[in-house]
SELOGU-450942 format. One record per residue: x, y, z of N, C-alpha, C in turn; residue in one letter. Coordinates in steps of 0.001 Angstrom, whole numbers. Atoms other than C-alpha are relative to their C-alpha. Layout:
// SELOGU-450942
X  Y  Z  X  Y  Z  X  Y  Z  a
...
// end
This chain:
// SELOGU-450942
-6  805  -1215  137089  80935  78225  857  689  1045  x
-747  -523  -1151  138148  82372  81584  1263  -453  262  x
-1346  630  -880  141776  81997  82727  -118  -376  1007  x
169  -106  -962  140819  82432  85783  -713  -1424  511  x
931  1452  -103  138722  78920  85583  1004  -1074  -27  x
-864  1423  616  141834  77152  83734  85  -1127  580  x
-492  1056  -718  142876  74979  85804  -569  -624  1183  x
442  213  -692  140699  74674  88232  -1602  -1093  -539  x
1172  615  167  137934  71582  87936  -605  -638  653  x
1044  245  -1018  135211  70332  90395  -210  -1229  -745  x
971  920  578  132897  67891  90118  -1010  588  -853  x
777  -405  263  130490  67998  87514  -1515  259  353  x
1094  -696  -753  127346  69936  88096  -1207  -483  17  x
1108  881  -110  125034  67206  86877  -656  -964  1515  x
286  737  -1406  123006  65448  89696  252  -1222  -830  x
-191  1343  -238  124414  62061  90090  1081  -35  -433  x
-1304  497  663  127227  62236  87629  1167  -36  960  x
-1219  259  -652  130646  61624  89375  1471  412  -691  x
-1542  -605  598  132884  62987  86795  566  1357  125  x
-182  -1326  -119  135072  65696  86639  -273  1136  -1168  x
132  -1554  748  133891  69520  85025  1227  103  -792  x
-914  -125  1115  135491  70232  81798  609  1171  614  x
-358  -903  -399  137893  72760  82236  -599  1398  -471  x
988  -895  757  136059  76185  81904  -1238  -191  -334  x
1862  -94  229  132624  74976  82381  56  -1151  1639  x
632  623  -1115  130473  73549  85056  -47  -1404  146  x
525  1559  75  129773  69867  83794  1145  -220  -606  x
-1202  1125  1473  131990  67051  81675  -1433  -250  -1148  x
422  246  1102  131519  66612  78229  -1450  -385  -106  x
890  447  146  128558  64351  78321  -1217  615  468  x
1424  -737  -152  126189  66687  80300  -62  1656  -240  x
-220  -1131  638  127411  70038  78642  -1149  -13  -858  x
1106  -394  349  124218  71834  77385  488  390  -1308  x
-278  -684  948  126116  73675  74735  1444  -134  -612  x
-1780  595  687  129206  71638  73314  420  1090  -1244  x
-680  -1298  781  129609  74146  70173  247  1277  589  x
-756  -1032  -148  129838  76894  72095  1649  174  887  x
-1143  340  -816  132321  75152  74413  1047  21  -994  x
-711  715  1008  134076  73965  71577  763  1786  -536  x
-440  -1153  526  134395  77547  70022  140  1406  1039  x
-615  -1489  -768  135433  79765  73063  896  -896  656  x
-1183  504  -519  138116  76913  73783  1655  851  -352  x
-703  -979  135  141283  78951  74145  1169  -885  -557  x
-1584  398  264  144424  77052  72448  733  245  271  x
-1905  88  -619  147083  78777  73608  -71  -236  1588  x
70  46  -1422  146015  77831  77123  -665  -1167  422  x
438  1480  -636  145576  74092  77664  991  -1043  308  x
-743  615  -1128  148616  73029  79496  -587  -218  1332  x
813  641  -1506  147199  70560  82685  -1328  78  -1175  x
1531  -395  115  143568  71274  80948  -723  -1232  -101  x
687  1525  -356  140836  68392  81520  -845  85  -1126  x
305  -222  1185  139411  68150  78494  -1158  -1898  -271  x
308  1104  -313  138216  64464  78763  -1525  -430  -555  x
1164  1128  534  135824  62685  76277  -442  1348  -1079  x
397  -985  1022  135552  66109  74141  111  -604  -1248  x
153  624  1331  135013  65776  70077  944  1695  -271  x
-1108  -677  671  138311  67692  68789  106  -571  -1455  x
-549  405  1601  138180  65956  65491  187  911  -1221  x
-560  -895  1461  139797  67435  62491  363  1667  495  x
-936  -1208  153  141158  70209  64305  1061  342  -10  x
-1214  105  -373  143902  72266  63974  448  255  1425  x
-784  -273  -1170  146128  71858  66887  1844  6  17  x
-1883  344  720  149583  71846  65427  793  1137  1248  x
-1116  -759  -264  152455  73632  67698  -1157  8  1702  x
878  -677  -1424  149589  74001  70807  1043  -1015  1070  x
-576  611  -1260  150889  73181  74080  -1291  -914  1236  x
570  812  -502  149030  70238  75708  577  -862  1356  x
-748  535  -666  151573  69437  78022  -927  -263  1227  x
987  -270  -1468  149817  67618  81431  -1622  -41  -341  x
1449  -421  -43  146593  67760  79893  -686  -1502  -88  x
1324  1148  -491  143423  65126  80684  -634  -330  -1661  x
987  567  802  142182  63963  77194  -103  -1333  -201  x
651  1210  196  141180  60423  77691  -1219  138  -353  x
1606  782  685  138787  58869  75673  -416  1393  -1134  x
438  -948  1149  138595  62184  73454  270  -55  -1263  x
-231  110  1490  138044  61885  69873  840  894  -397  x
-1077  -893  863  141005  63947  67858  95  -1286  -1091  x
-715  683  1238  141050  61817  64771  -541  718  -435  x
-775  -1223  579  141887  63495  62172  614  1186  -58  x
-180  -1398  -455  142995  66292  63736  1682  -61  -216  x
-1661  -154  148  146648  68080  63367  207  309  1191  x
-436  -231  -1084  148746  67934  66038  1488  167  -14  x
-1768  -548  730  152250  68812  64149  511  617  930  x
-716  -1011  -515  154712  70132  66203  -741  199  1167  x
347  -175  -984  152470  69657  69291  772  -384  1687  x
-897  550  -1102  153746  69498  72767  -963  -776  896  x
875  981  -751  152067  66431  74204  444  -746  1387  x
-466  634  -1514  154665  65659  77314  -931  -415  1253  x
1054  288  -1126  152821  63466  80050  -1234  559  -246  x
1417  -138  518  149867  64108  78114  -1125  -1158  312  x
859  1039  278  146752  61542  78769  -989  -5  -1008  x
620  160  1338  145185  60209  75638  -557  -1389  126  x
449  1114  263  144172  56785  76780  -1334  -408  -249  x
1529  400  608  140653  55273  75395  89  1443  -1332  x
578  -800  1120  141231  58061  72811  494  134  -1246  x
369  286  1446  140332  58179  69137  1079  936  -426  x
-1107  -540  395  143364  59254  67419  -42  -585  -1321  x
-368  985  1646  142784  57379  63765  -25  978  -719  x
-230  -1111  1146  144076  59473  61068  905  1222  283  x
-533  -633  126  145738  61790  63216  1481  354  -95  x
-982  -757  597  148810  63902  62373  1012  443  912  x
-549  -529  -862  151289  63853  65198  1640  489  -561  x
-1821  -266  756  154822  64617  63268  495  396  643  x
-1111  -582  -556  157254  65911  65086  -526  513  1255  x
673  462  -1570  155116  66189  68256  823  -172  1168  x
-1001  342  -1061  156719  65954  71664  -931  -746  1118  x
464  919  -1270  155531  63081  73775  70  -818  605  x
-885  339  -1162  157597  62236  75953  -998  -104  1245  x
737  809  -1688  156014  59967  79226  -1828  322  -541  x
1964  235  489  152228  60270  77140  -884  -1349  -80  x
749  1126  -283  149811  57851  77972  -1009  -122  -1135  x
878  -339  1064  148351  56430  74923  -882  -1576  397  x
246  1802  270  146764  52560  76223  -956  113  60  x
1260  347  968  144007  51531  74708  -331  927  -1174  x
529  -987  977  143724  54361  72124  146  -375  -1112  x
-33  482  1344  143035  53841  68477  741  795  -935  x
-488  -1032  475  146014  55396  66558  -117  -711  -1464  x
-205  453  1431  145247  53591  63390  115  1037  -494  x
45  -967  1088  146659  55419  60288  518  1471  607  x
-456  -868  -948  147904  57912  62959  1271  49  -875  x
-1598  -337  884  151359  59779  61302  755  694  1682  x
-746  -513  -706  153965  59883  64119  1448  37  -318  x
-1387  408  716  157178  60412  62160  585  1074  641  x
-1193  -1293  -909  159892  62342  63711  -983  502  1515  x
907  -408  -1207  157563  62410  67200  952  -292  890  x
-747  818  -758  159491  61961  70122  -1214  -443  1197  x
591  1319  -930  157689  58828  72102  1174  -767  1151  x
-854  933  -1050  160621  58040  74599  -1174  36  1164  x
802  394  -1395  158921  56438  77697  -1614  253  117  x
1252  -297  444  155543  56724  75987  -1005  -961  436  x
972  1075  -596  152589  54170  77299  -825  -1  -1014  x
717  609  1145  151400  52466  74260  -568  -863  5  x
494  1173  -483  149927  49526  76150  -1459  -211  -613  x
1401  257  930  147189  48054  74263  -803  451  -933  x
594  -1058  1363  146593  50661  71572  -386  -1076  -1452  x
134  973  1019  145241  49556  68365  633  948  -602  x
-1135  -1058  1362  147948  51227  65146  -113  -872  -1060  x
-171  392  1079  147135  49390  62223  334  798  -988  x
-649  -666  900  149099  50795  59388  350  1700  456  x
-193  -1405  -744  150243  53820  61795  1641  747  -718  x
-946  -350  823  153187  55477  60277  1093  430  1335  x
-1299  -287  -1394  156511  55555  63518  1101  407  -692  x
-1311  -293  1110  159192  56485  60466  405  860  953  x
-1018  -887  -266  161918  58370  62309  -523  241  1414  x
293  -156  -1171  160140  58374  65592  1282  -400  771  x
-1035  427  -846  162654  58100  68834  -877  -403  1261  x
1066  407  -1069  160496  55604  71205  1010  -549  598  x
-652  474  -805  163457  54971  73279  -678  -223  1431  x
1000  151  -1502  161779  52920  76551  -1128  -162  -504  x
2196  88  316  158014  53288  74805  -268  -1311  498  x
352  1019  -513  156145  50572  76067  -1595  -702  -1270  x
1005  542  241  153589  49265  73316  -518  -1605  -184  x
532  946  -656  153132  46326  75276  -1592  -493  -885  x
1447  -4  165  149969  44394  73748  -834  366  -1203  x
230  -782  903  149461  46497  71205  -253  -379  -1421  x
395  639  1966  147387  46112  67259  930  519  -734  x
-817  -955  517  150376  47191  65551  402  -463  -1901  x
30  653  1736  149450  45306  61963  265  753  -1168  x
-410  -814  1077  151047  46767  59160  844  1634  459  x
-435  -1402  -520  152591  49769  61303  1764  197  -841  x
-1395  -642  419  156071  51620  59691  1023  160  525  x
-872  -602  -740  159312  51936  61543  1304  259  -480  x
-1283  -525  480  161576  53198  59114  1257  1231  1020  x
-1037  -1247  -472  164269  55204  60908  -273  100  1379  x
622  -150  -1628  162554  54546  64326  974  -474  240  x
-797  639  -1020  164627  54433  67193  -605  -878  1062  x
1227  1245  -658  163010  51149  69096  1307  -622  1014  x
80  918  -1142  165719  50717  71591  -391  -45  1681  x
1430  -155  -1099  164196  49446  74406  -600  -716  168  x
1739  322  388  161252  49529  73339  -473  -1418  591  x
1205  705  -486  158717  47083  74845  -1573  -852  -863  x
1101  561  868  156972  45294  72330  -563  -1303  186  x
543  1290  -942  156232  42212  74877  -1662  -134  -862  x
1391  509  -112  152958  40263  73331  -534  1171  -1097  x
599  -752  584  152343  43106  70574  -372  -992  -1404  x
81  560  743  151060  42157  67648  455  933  -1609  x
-1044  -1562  1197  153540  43744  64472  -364  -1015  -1244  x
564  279  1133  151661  41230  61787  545  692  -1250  x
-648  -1252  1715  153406  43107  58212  500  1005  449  x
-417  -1031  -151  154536  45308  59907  2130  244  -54  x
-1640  55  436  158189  46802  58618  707  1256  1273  x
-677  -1009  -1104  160533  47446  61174  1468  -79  -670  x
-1151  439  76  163394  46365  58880  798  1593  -315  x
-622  -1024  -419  164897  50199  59128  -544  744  1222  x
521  70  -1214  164315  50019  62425  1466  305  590  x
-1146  -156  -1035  167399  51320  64931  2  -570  1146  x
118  422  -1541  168291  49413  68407  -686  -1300  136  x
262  1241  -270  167737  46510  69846  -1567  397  1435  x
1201  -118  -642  163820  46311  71023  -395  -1492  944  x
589  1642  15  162092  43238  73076  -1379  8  -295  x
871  173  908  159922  41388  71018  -569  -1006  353  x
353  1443  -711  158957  38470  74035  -1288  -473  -352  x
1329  322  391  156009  37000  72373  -484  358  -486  x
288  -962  526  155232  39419  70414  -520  -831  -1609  x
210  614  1387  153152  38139  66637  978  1088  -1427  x
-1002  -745  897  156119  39091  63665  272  -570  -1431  x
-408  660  1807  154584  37074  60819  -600  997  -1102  x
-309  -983  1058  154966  38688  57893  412  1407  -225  x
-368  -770  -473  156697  41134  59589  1521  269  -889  x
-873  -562  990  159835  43395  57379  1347  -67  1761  x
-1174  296  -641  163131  42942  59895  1340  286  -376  x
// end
């Protein structure tokens, strides 16, 4: 994929569509003629800012890549590794994240609302000032995360983990933490309305 393209994205080239051109091609996702080859001349070490938006990343590796700034709403990555990724002010909202593997991850000010992180592993991630607003995380794994500020406002958070999480702050207005064990949980979070039956404390 051209450098020279990176960062630069138009409108796509379809008549009528209104969205924006993947980065390094003419169209978005949906009217891309040739998604595998897109897919396999995508450059990893070069998708800081990159618009990426509604692509099928699932089950890849992306561990340590730098994503910082980058456009993937609504893009499938579940199952995919993202260990050790740098996700700062990353957008991920509407996107499919179940199963994946963010550990030690950096995503800091990442927009995750509405995205489905069920079963998602964010242990040791840093989530300060993260936008978790309305995500669904059933049984998501936050052990040792530091979501100082996060906001998962709203949020399916049934059966989710927060051993060792740092939650203060945190924004858990109206979430719903159903079984979910926050009882090695650090900091004082608000929990204004928030559902906390059968919730670990």
């Amino acid at each position: 994929m051209s450098g020279s393209k990176h960062y630069r994205t138009g409108p796509c080239g379809a008549s009528g569509c209104e969205s924006a051109a993947l980065t390094g091609a003419a169209r978005c996702w949906e009217h891309l003629e040739d998604r595998a080859a897109y897919l396999e001349a995508l450059d990893v070490s070069a998708l800081a800012r990159a618009h990426l938006s509604g692509i099928d990343l699932s089950d890849r590796d992306l561990s340590g890549v730098d994503l910082s700034e980058a456009n993937l709403s609504a893009t499938n990555l579940s199952g995919a590794n993202l260990t050790g990724a740098d996700l700062r002010r990353c957008r991920m909202d509407e996107a499919n994240l179940a199963g994946a593997d963010f550990s030690g991850a950096n995503m800091e000010f990442a927009v995750l609302g509405a995205a489905d992180v069920s079963r998602a592993n964010f242990s040791g991630c840093n989530l300060q000032q993260a936008n978790l607003v309305g995500t669904k995380g059933h049984n998501a794994d936050f052990n040792n995360a530091d979501m100082y500020y996060a906001r998962p406002g709203c949020a399916d958070l049934q059966g989710a983990t927060f051993d060792g999480a740092n939650i203060q702050r945190t924004i858990f207005r109206r979430a719903n933490l159903a079984n979910a064990d926050l009882s090695g949980a650090d900091g004082k979070a608000n929990f204004d309305r928030a559902n906390l039956e059968g919730a670990k404390q």
